[in-house]
Short mmCIF file of the C-alpha atoms (twelve columns), coordinates in Angstrom:
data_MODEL
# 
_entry.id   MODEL 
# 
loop_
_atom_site.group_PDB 
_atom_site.id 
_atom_site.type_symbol 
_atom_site.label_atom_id 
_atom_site.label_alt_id 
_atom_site.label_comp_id 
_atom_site.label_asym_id 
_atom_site.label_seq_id 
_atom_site.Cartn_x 
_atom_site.Cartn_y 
_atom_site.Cartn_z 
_atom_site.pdbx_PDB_model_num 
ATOM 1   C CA . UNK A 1   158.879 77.785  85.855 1 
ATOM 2   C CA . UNK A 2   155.635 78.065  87.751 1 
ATOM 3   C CA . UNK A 3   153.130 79.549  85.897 1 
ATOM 4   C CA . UNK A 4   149.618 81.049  86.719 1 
ATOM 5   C CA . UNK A 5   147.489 80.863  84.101 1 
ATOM 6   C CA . UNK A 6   143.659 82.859  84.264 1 
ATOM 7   C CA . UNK A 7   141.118 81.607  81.548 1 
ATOM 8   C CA . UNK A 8   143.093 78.143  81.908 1 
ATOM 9   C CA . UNK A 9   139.327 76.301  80.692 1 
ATOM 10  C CA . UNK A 10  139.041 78.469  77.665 1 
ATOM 11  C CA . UNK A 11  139.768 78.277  74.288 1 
ATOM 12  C CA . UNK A 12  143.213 79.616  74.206 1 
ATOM 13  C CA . UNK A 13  143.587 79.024  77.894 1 
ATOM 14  C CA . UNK A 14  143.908 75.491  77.367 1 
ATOM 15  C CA . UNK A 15  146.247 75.357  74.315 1 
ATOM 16  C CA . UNK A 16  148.491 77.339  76.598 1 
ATOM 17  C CA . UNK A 17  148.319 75.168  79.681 1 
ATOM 18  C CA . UNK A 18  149.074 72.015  77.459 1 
ATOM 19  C CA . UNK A 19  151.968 74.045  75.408 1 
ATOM 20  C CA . UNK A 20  153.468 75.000  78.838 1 
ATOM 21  C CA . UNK A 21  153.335 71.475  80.583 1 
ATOM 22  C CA . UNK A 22  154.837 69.554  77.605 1 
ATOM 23  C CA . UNK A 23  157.999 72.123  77.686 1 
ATOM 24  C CA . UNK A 24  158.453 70.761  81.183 1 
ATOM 25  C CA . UNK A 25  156.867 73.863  83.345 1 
ATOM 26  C CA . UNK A 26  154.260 73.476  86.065 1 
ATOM 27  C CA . UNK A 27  150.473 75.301  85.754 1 
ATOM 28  C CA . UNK A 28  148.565 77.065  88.580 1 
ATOM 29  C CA . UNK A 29  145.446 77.466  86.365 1 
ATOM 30  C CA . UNK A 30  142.611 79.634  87.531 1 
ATOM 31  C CA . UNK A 31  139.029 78.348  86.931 1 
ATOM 32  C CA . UNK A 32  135.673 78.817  88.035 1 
ATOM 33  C CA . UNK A 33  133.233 75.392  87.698 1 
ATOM 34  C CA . UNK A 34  134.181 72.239  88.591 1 
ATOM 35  C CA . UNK A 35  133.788 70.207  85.598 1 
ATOM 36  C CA . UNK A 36  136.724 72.902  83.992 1 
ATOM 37  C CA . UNK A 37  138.562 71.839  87.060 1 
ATOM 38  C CA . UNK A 38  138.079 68.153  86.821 1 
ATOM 39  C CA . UNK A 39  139.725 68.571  83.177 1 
ATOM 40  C CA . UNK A 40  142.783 71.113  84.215 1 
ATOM 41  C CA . UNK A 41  143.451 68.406  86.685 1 
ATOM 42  C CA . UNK A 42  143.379 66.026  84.135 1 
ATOM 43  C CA . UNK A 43  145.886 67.465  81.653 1 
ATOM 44  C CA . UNK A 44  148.495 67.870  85.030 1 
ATOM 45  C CA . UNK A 45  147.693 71.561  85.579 1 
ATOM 46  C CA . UNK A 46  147.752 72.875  89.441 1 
ATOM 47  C CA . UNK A 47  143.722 74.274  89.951 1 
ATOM 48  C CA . UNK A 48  142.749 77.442  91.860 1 
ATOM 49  C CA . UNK A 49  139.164 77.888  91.836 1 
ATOM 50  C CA . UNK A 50  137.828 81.766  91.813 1 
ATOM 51  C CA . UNK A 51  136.845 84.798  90.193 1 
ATOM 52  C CA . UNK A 52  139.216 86.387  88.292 1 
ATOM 53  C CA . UNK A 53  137.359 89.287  89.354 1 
ATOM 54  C CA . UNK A 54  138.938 88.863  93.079 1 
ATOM 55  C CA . UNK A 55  141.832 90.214  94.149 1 
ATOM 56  C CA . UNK A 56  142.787 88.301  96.683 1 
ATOM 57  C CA . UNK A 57  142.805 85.615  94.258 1 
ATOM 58  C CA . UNK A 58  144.924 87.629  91.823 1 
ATOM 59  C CA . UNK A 59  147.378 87.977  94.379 1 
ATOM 60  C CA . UNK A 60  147.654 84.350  95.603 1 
ATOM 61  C CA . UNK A 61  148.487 83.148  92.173 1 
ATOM 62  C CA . UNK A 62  150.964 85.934  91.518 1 
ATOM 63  C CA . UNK A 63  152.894 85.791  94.737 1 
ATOM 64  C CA . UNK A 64  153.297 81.706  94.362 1 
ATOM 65  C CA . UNK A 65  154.225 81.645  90.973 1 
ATOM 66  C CA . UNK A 66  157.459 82.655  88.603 1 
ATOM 67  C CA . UNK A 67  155.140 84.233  86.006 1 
ATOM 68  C CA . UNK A 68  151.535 85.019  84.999 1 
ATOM 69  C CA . UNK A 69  149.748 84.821  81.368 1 
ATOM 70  C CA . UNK A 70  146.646 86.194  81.720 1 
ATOM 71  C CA . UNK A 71  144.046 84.889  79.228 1 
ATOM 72  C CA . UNK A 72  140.473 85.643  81.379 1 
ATOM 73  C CA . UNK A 73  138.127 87.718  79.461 1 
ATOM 74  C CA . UNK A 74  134.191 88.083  79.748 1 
ATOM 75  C CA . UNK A 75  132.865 87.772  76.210 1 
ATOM 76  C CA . UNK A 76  129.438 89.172  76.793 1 
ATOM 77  C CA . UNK A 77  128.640 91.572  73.996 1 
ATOM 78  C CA . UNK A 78  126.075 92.854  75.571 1 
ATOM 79  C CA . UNK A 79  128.378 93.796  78.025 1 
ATOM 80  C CA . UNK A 80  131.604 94.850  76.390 1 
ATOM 81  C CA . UNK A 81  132.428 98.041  77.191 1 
ATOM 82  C CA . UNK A 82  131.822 96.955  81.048 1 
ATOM 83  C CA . UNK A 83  134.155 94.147  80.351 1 
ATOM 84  C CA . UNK A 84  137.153 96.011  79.258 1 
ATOM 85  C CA . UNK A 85  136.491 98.171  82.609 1 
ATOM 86  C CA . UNK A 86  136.877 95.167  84.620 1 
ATOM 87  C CA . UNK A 87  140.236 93.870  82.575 1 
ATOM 88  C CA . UNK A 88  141.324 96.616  83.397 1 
ATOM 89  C CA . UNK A 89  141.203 96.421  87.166 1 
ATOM 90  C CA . UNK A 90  142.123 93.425  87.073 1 
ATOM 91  C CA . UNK A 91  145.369 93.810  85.222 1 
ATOM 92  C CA . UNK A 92  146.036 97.026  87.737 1 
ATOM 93  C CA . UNK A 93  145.250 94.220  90.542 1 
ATOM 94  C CA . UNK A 94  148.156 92.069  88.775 1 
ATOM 95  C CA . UNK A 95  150.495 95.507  88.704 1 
ATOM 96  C CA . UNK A 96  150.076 95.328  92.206 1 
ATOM 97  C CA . UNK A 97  150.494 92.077  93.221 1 
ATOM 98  C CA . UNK A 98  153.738 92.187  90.891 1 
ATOM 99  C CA . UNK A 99  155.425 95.140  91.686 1 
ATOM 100 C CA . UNK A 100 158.899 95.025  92.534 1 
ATOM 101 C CA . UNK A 101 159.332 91.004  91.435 1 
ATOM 102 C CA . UNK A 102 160.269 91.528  88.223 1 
ATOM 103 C CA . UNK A 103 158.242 87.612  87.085 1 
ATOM 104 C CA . UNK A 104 157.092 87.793  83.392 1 
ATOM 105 C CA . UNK A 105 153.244 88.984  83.259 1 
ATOM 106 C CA . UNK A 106 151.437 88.686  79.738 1 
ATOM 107 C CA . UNK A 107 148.316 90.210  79.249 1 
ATOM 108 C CA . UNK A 108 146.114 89.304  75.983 1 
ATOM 109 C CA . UNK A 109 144.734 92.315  74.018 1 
ATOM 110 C CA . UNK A 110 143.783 91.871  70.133 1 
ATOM 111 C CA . UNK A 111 144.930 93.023  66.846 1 
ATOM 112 C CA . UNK A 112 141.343 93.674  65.832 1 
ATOM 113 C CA . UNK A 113 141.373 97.006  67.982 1 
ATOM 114 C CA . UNK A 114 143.873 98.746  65.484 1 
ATOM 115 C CA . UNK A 115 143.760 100.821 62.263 1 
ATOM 116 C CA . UNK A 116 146.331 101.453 59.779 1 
ATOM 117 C CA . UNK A 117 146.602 101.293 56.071 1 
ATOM 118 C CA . UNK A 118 149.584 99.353  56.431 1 
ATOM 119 C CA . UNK A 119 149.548 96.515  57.920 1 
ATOM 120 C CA . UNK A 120 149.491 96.556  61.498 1 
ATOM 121 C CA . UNK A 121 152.885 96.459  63.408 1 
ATOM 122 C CA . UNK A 122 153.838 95.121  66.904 1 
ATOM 123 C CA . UNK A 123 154.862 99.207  67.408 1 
ATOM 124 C CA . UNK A 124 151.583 100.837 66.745 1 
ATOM 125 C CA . UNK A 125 149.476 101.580 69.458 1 
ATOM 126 C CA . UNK A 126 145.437 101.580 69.313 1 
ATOM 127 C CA . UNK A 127 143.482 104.746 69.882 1 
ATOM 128 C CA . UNK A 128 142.330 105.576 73.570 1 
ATOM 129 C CA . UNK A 129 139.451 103.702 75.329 1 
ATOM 130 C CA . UNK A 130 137.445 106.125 75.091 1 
ATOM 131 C CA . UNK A 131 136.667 105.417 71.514 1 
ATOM 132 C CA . UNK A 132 138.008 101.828 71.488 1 
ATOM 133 C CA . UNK A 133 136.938 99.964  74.688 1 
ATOM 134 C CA . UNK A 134 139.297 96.928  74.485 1 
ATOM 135 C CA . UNK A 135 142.297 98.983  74.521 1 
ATOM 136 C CA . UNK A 136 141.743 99.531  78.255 1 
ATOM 137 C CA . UNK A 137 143.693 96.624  78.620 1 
ATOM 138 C CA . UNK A 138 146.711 98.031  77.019 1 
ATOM 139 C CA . UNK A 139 146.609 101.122 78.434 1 
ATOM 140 C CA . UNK A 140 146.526 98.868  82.007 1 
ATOM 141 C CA . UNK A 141 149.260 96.787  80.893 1 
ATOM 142 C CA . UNK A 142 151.540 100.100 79.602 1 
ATOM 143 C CA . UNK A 143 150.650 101.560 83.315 1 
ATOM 144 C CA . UNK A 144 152.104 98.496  84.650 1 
ATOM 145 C CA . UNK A 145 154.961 98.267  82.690 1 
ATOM 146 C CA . UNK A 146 155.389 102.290 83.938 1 
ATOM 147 C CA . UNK A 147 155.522 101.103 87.539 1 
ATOM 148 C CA . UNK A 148 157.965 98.566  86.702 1 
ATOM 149 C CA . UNK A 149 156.355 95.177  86.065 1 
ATOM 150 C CA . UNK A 150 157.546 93.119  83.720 1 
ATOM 151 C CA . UNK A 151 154.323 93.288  81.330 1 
ATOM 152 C CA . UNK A 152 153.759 92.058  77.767 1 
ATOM 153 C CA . UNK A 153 151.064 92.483  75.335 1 
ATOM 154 C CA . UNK A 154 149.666 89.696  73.290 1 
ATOM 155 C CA . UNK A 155 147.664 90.649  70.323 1 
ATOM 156 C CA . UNK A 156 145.494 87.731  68.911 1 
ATOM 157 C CA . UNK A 157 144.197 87.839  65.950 1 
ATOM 158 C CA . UNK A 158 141.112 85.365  64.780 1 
ATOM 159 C CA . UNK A 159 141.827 81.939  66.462 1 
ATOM 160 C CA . UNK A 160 140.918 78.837  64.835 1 
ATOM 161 C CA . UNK A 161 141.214 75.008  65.948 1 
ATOM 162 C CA . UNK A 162 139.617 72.238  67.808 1 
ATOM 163 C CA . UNK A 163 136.876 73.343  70.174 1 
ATOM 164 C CA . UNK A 164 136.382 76.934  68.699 1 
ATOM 165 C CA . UNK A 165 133.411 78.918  70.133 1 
ATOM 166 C CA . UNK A 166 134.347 82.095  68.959 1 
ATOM 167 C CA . UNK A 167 134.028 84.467  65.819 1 
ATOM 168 C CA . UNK A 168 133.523 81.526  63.216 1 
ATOM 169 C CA . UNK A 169 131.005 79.598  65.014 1 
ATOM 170 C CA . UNK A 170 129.044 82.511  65.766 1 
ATOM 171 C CA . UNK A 171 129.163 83.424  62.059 1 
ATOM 172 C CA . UNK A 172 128.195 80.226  60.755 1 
ATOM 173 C CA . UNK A 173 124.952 80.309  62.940 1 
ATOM 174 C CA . UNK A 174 124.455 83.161  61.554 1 
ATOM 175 C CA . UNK A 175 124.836 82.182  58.559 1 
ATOM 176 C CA . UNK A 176 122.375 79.084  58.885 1 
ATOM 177 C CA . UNK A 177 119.737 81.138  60.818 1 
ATOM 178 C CA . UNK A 178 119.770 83.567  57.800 1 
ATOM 179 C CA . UNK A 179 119.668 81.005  54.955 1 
ATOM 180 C CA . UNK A 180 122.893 82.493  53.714 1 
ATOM 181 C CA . UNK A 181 126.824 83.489  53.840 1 
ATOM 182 C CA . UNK A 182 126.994 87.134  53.592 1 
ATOM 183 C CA . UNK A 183 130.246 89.177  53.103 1 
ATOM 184 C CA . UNK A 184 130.082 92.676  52.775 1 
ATOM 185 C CA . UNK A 185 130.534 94.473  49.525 1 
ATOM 186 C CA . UNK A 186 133.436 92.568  48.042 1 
ATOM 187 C CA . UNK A 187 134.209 91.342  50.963 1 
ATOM 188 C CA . UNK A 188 138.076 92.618  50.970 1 
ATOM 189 C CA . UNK A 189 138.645 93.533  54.042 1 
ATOM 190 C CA . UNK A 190 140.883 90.771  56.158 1 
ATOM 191 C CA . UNK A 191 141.088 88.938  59.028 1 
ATOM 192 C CA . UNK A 192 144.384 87.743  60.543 1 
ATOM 193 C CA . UNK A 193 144.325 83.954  61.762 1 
ATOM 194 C CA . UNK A 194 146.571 82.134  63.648 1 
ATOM 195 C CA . UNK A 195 145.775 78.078  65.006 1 
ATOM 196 C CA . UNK A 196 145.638 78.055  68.907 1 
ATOM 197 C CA . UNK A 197 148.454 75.597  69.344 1 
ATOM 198 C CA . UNK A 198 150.645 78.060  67.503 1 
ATOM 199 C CA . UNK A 199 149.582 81.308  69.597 1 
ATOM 200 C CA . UNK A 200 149.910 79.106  72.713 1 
ATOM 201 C CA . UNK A 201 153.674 78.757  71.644 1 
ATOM 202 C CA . UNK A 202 153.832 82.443  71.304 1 
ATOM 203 C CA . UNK A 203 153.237 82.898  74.624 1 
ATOM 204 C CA . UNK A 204 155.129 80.163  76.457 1 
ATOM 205 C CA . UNK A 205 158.605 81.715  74.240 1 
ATOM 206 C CA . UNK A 206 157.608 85.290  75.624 1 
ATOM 207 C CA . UNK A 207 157.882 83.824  79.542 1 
ATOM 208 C CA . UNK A 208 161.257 82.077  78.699 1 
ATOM 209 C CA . UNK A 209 163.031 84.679  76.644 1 
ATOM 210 C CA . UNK A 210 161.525 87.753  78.454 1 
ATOM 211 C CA . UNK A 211 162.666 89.785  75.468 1 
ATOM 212 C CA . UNK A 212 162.817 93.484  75.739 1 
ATOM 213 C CA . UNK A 213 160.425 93.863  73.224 1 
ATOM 214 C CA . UNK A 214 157.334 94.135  74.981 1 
ATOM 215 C CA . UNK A 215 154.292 93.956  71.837 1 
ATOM 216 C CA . UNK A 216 153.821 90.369  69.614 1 
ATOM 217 C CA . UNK A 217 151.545 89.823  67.633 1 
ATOM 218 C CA . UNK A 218 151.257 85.584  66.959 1 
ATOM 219 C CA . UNK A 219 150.050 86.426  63.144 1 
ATOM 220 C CA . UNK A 220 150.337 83.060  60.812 1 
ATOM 221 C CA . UNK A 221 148.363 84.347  58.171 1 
ATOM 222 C CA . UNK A 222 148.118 88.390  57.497 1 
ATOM 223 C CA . UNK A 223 144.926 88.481  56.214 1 
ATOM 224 C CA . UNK A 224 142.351 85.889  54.685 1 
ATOM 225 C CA . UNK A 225 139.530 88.373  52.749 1 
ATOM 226 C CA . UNK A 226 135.885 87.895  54.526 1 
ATOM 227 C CA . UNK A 227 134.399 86.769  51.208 1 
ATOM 228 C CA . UNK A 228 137.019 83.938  51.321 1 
ATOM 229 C CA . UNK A 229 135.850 82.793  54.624 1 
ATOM 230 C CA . UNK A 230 132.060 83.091  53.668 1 
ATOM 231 C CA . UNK A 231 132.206 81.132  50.294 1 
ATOM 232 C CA . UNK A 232 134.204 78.274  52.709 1 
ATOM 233 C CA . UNK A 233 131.459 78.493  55.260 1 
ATOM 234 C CA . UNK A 234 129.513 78.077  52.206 1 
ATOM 235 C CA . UNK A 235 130.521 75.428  51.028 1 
ATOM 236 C CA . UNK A 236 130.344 73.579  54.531 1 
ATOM 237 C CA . UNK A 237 126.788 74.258  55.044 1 
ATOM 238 C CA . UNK A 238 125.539 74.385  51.204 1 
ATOM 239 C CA . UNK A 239 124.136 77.623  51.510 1 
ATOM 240 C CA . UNK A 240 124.918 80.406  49.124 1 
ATOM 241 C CA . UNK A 241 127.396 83.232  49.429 1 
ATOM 242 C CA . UNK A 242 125.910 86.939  49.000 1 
ATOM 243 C CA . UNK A 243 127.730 90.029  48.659 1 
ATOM 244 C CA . UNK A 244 125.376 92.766  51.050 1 
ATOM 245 C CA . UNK A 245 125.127 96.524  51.163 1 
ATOM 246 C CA . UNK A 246 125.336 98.214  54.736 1 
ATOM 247 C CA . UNK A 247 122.066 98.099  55.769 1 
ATOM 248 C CA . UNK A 248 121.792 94.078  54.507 1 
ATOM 249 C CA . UNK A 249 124.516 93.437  56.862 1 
ATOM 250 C CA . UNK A 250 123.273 95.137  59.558 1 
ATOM 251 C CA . UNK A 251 119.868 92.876  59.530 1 
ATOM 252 C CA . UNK A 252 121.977 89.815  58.485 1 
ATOM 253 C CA . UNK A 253 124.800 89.930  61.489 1 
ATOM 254 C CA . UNK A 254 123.160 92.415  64.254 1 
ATOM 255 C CA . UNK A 255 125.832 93.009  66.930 1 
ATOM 256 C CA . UNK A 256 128.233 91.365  64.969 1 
ATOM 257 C CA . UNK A 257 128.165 93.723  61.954 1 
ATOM 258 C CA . UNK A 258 131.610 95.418  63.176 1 
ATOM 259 C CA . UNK A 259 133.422 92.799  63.279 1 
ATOM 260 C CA . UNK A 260 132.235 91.063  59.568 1 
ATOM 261 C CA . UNK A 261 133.128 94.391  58.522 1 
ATOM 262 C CA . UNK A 262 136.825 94.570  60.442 1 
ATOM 263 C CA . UNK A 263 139.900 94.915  58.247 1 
ATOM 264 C CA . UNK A 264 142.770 93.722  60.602 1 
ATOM 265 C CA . UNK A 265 146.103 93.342  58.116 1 
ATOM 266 C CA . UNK A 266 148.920 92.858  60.368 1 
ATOM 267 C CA . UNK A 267 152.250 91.737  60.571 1 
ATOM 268 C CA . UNK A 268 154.213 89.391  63.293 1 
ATOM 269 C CA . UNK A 269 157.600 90.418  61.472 1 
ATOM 270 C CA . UNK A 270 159.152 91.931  64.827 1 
ATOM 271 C CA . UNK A 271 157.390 88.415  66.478 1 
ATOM 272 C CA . UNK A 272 159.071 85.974  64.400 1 
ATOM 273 C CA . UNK A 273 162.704 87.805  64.638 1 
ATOM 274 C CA . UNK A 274 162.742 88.398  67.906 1 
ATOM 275 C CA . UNK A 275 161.364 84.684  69.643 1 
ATOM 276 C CA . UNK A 276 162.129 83.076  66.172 1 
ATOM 277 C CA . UNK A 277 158.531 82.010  66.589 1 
ATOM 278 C CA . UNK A 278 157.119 79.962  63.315 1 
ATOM 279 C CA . UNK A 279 153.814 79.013  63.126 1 
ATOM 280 C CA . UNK A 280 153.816 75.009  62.361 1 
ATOM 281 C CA . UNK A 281 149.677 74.274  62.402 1 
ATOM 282 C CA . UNK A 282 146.807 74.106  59.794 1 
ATOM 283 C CA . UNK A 283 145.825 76.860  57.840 1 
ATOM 284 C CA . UNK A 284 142.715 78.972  58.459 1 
ATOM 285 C CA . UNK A 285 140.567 77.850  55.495 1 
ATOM 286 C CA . UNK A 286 141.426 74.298  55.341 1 
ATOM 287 C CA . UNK A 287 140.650 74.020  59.474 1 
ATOM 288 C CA . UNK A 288 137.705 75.560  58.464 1 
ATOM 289 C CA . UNK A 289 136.881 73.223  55.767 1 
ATOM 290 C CA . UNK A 290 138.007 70.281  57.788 1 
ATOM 291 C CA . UNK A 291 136.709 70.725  61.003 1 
ATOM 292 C CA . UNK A 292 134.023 73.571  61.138 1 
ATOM 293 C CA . UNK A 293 131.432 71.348  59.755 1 
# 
């Protein structure tokens, strides 16, 4: 197959571009600087330079290729609720470039935007926009699927592995810029991990199978407790590990606060059954105390 990839530079971008080439498939990959497309060439990827933000784009890559996995995703904080807008669109740009074909298109959402006291299933569903921004892209990708695109929803949970830039490096700078590893209260709420080589297989078995299930979740590890990941961090950077009360953990992690405090349990039961998908990578805490510091 021909696939498009958007976000083909990023972290789980490029895990997926490499995971799809070595099966044997070819990789239009959408970037936007040259030095990412110097590298996509590199690695035998196809390069389409552009904004993800462009239709026209969008519909170039569609129309010439057998499926789409769309990765892109502006990770501006400061911005967020603005940047699940703009998925949005440009999922609903995707819907329309893809009516009628019936080509595999996987959209990337995360587990992190759902609540349950059970752990969370590929068949719940997160609460509206309106009170959780991110789920704009599901709602896009359910309109889609409504119109008759062949749409699939990938929830991620915390991805670790070579080249990270997301959640744990920003909490170890944290960390070091606060002379401390904070955790709040007990720190028992989890985080779901899974190592980018093994959610990159997730999504290259979703374009082959094209399963009727339309919902996976690429979970390796159901939940590793916060005050597990701060005494590892730790460790790493020998400073110590505090337990804080609400209003220590606002001044210790700012912005961040809601997601040290997340509790994402979740399962990939209905994943692993249905693409017999098995997660074959490094742990979460022993990446983290191998290669985070």
């Amino acid at each position: 197959m021909r696939v498009f990839v958007t976000g083909a530079s990023g972290f789980v971008g490029s895990a997926i571009v490499d995971e799809l080439l070595t099966a044997g498939h070819t990789v239009l990959g959408l970037v936007r600087s040259e030095s990412s497309a110097q590298k996509l060439k590199e690695s035998g990827a196809e390069v389409v330079m552009g904004d993800i933000n462009d239709p026209d784009v969008i519909r170039k890559g569609a129309i010439s290729c057998d499926a789409v996995i769309h990765t892109a995703f502006n990770h501006d904080f400061s911005r967020y609720s603005q940047s699940c807008e703009d998925d949005r669109k440009v999922i609903e740009f995707f819907s329309d470039a893809l009516s009628g074909t019936q080509k595999p298109f996987v959209i990337t959402s995360a587990v992190g935007i759902l609540r349950s006291e059970k752990a969370i299933t590929e068949d719940d569903k997160p609460a509206s926009s309106a009170s959780v921004a991110r789920a704009a892209s599901e709602e896009a990708a359910w309109e889609a699927s409504a119109k008759g695109v062949n749409t699939y929803i990938v929830r991620l949970p915390i991805v670790h592995g070579k080249d990270d830039h997301g959640f744990i490096p920003i909490v170890i700078e944290m960390n070091k810029e606060k002379g401390q590893c904070g955790y709040i209260g007990e720190g028992l709420n989890r985080w779901p991990a899974v190592h980018r080589e093994d959610a990159a297989s997730l999504y290259r078995l979703i374009i082959e199978k094209q399963p009727e299930q339309k919902v996976f979740h690429p979970v390796a590890e159901e939940g590793v407790s916060f005050k597990e990941i701060a005494e590892t961090i730790s460790k790493g950077i020998s400073l110590p590990a505090k337990s804080l009360s609400h209003d220590e953990a606002e001044a210790h992690f700012g912005w961040f606060t809601h997601f040290a405090a997340m509790d994402g349990y979740a399962s990939s039961e209905k994943t692993r059954q249905i693409l017999n998908w098995t997660p074959t990578q490094i742990n979460f805490i022993k990446d983290l105390e191998d290669n985070y510091f």
